[in-house]
Structures are given as C-alpha cells and as structure tokens.
GUKEFI-998607 format. One record per residue: residue number from 0; residue in three letters; chain; x, y, z of N, C-alpha, C in turn. Coordinates in nm, 4 decimals. Example, Ala and Ser with C-alpha at 12.3 -4.5 7.8 and 13.67 -1.06 7.14 Angstrom:
<atoms>
@n 0	res ALA	chain A	n_c1 1.3190	n_c2 -0.5690	n_c3 0.7800	ca_c1 1.2300	ca_c2 -0.4500	ca_c3 0.7800	c_c1 1.3200	c_c2 -0.3300	c_c3 0.7800
@n 1	res SER	chain A	n_c1 1.2850	n_c2 -0.2250	n_c3 0.7080	ca_c1 1.3670	ca_c2 -0.1060	ca_c3 0.7140	c_c1 1.2900	c_c2 0.0030	c_c3 0.7870
</atoms>
This chain:
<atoms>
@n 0	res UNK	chain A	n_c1 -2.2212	n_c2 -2.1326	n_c3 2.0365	ca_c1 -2.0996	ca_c2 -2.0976	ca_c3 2.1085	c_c1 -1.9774	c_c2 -2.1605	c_c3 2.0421
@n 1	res UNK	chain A	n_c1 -1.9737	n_c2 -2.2918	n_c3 1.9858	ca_c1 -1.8720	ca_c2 -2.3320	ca_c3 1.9034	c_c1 -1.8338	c_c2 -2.2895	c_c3 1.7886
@n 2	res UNK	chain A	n_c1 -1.9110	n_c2 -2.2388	n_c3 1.7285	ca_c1 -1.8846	ca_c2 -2.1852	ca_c3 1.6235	c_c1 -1.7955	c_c2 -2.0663	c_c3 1.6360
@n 3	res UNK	chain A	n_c1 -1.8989	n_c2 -1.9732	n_c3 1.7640	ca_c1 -1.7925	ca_c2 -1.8404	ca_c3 1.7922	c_c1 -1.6553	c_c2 -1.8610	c_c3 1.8434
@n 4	res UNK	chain A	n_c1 -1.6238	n_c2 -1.9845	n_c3 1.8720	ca_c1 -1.5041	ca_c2 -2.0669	ca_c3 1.9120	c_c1 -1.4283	c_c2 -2.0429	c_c3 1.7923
@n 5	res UNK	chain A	n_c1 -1.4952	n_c2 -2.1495	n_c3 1.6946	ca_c1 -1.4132	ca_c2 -2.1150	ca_c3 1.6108	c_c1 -1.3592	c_c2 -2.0382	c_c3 1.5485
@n 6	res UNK	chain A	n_c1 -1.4943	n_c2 -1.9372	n_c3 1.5269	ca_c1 -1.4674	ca_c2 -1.8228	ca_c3 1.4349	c_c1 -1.3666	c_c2 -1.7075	c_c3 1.5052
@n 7	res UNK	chain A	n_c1 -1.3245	n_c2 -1.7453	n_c3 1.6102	ca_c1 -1.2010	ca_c2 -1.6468	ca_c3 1.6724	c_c1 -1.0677	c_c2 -1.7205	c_c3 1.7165
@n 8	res UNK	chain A	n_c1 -1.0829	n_c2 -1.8864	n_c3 1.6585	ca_c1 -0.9369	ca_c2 -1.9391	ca_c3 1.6200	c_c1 -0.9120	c_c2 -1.9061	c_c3 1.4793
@n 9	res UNK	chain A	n_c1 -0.9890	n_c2 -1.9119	n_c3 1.4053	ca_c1 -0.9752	ca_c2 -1.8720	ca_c3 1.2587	c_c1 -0.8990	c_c2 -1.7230	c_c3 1.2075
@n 10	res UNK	chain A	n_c1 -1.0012	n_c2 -1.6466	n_c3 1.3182	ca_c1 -0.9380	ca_c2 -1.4797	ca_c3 1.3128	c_c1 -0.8099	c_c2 -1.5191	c_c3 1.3769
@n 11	res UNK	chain A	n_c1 -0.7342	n_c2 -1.5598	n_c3 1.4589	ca_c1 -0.6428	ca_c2 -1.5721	ca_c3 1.5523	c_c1 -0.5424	c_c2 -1.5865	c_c3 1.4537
@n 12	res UNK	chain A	n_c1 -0.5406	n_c2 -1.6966	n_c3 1.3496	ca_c1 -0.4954	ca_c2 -1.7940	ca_c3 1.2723	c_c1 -0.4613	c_c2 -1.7051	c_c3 1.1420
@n 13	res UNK	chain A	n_c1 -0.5762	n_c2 -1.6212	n_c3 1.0889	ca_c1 -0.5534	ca_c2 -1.5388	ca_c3 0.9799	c_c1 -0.4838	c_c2 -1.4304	c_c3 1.0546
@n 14	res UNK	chain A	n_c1 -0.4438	n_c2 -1.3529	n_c3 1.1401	ca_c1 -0.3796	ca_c2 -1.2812	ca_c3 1.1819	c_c1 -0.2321	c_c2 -1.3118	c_c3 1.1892
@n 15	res UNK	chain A	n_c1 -0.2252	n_c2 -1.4059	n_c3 1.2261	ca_c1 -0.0737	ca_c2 -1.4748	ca_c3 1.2508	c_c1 -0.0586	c_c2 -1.5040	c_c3 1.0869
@n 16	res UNK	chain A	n_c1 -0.0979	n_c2 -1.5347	n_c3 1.0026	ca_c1 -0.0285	ca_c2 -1.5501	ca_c3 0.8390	c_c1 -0.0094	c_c2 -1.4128	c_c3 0.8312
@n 17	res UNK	chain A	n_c1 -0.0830	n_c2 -1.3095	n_c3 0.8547	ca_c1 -0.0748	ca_c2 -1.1731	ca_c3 0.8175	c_c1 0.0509	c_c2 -1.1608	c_c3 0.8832
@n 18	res UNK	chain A	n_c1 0.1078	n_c2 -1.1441	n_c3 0.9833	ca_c1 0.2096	ca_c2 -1.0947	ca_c3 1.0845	c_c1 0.3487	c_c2 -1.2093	c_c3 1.0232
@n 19	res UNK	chain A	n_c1 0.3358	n_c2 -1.3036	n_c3 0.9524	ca_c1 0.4173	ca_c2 -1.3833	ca_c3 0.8976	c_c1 0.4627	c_c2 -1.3271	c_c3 0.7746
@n 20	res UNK	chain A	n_c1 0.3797	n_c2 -1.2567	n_c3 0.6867	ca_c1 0.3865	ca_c2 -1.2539	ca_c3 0.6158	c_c1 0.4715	c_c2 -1.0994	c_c3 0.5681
@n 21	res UNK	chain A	n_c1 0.4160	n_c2 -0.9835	n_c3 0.7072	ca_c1 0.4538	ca_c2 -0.8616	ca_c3 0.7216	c_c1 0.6108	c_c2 -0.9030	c_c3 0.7513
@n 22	res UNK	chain A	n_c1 0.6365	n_c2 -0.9728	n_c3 0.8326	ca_c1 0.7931	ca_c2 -1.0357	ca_c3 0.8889	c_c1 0.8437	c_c2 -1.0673	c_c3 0.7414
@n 23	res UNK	chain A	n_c1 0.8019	n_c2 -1.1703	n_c3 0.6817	ca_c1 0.8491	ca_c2 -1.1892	ca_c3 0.5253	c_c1 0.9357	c_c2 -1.0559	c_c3 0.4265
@n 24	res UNK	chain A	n_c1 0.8040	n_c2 -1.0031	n_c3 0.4141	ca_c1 0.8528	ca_c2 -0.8966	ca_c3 0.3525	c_c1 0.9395	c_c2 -0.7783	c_c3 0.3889
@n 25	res UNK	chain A	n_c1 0.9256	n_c2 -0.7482	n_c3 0.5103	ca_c1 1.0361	ca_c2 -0.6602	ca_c3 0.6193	c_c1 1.1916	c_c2 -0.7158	c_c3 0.5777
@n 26	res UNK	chain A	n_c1 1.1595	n_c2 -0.8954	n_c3 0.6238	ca_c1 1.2747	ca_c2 -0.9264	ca_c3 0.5863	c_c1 1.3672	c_c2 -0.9242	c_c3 0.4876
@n 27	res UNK	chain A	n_c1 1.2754	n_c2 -0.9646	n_c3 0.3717	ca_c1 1.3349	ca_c2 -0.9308	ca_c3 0.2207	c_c1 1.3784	c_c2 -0.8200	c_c3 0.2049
@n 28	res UNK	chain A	n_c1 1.3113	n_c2 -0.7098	n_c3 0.2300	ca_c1 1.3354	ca_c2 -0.5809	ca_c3 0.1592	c_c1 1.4796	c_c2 -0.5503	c_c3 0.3135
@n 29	res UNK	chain A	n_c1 1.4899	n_c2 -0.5854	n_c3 0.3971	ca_c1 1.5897	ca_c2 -0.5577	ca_c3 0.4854	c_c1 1.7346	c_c2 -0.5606	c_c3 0.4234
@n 30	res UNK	chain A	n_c1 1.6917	n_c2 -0.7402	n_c3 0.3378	ca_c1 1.8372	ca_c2 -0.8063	ca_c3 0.3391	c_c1 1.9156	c_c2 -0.6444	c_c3 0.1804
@n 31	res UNK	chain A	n_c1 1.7589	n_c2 -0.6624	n_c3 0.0575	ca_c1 1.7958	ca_c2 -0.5624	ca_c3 0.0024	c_c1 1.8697	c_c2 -0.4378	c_c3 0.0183
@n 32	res UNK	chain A	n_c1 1.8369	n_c2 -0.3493	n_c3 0.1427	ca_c1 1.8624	ca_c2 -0.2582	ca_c3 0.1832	c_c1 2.0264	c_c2 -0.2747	c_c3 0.2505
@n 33	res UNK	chain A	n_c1 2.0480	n_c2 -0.3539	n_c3 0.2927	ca_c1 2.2159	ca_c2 -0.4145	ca_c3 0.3247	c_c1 2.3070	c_c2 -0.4654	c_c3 0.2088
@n 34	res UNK	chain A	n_c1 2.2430	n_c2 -0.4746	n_c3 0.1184	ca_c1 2.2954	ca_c2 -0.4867	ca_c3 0.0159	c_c1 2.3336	c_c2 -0.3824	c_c3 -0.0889
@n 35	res UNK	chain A	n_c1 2.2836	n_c2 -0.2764	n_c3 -0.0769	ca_c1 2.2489	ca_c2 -0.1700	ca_c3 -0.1072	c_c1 2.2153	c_c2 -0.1397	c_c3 -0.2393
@n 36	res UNK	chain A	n_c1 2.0804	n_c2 -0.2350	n_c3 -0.2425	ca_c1 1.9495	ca_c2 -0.2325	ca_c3 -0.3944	c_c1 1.8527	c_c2 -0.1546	c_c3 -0.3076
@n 37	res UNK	chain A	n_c1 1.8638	n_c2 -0.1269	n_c3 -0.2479	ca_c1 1.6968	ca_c2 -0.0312	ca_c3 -0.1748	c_c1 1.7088	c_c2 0.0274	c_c3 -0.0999
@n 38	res UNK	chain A	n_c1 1.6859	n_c2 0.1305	n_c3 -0.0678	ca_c1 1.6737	ca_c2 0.2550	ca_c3 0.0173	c_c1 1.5658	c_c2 0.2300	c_c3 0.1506
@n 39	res UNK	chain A	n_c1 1.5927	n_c2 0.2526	n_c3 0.2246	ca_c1 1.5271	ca_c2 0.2710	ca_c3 0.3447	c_c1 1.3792	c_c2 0.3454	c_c3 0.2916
@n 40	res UNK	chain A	n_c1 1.3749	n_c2 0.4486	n_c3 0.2339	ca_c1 1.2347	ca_c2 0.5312	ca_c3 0.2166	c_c1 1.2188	c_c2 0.4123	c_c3 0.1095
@n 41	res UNK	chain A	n_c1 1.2752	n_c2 0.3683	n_c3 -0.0053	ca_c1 1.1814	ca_c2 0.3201	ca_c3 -0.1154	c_c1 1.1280	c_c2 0.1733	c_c3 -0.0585
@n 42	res UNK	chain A	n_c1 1.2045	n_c2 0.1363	n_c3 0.0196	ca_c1 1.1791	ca_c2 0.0223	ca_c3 0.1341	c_c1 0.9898	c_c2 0.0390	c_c3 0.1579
@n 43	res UNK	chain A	n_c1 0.9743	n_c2 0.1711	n_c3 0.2581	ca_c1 0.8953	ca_c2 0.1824	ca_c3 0.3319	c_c1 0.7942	c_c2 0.2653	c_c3 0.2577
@n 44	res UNK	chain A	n_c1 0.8050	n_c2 0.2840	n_c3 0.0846	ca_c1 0.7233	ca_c2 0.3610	ca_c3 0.0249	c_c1 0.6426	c_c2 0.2312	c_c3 -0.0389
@n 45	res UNK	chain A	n_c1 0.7048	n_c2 0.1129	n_c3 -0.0723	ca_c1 0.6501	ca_c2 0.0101	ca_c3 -0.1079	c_c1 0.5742	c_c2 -0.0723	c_c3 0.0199
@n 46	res UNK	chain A	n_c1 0.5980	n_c2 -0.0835	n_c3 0.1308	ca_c1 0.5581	ca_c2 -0.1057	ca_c3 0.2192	c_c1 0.4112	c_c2 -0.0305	c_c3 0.2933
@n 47	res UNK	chain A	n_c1 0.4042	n_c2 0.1077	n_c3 0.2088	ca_c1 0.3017	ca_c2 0.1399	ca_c3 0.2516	c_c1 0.3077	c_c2 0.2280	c_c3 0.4304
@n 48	res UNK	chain A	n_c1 0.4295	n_c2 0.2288	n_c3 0.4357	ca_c1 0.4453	ca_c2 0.2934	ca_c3 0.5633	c_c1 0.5569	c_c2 0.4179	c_c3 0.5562
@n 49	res UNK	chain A	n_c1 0.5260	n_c2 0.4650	n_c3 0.7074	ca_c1 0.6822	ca_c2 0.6201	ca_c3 0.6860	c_c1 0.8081	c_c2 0.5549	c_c3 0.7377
@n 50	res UNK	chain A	n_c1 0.8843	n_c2 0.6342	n_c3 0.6657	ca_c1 1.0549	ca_c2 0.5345	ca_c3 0.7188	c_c1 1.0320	c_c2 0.4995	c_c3 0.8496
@n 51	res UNK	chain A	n_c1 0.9882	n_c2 0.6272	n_c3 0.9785	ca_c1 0.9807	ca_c2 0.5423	ca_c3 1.1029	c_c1 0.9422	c_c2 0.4504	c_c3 1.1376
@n 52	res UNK	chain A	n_c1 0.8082	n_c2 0.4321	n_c3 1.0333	ca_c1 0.7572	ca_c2 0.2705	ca_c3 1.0908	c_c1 0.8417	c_c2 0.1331	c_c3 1.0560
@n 53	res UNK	chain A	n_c1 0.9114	n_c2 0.2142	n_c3 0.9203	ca_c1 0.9407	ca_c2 0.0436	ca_c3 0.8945	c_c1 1.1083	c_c2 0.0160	c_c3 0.9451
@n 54	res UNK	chain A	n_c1 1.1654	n_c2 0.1466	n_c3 0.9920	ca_c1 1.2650	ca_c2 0.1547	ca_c3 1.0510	c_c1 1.2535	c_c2 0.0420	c_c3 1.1806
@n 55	res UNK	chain A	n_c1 1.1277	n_c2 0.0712	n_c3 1.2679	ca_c1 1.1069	ca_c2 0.0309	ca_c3 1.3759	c_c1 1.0253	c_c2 -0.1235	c_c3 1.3379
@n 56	res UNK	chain A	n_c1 0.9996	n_c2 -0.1683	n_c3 1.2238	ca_c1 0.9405	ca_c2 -0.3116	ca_c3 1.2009	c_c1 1.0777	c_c2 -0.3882	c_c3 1.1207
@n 57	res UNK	chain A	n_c1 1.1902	n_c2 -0.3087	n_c3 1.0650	ca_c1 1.3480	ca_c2 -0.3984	ca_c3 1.0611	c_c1 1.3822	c_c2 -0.4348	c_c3 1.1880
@n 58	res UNK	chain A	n_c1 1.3834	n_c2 -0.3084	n_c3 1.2926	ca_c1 1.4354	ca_c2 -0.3662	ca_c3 1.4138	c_c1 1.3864	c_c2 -0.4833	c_c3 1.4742
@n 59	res UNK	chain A	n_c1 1.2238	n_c2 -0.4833	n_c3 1.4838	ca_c1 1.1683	ca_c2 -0.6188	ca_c3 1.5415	c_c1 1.2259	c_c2 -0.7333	c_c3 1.4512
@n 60	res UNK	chain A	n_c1 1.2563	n_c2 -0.7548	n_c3 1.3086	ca_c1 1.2836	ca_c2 -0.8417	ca_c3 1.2822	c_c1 1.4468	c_c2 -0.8802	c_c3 1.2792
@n 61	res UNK	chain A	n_c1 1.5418	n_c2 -0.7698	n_c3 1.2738	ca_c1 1.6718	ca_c2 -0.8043	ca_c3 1.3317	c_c1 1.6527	c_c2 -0.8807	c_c3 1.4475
@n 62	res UNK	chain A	n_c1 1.5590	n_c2 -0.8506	n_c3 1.5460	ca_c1 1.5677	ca_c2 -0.8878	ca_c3 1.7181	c_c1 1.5384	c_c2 -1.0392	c_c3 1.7019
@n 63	res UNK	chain A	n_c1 1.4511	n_c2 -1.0649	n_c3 1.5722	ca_c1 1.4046	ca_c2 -1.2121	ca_c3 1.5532	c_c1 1.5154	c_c2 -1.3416	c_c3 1.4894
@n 64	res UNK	chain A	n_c1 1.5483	n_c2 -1.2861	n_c3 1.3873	ca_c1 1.6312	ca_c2 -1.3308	ca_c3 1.3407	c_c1 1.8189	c_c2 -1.3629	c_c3 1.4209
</atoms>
C-alpha cells in the first residue's frame, strides 16, 4: 500500500513539472507573439496544438501572470 502511495505522489509530482513546463513554454512563445517574432498559428504549430487551443492556454497564462 505504500508504495502505491507513493507511486501516485510521484505521478502527481511528474504531472505538475509537465503543467510547469506547458505554462513555460505558452509563456515564452506568448511574450514572442507580443513582440511580434511569432504568429499565433506558428505559435501553436510548434506547440503541437490548433490556434484554439493555444489561444485558450495564453489566456490561462495571462490570468496567471
């Protein structure tokens, strides 16, 4: 049972670097895009997502910041 303890603070733990890390890069390529070195689509073509998504993952991180 401790182990399965652990092994789902660990997942918990690697999830949250992941979601740190998605914030990271949102952010970077945001500040780019205000600067106007990057395009919204080439933004979200490197990102691996459609403009809507990453339209809607700038906003969460405007809301953070």
């Amino acid at each position: 049972m401790c182990q399965a303890v652990d092994e789902m603070i660990e997942d918990g733990r690697a999830e949250g670097r992941a979601e740190g890390e998605l914030f990271g890069f949102i952010k970077a390529y945001t500040g780019l895009i205000k600067d106007g070195l990057l395009s919204v689509k080439e933004a979200a073509l490197r990102m691996h997502m459609t403009e809507e998504k990453f339209v809607e993952e700038m906003e969460k991180v405007n809301e953070k910041s």
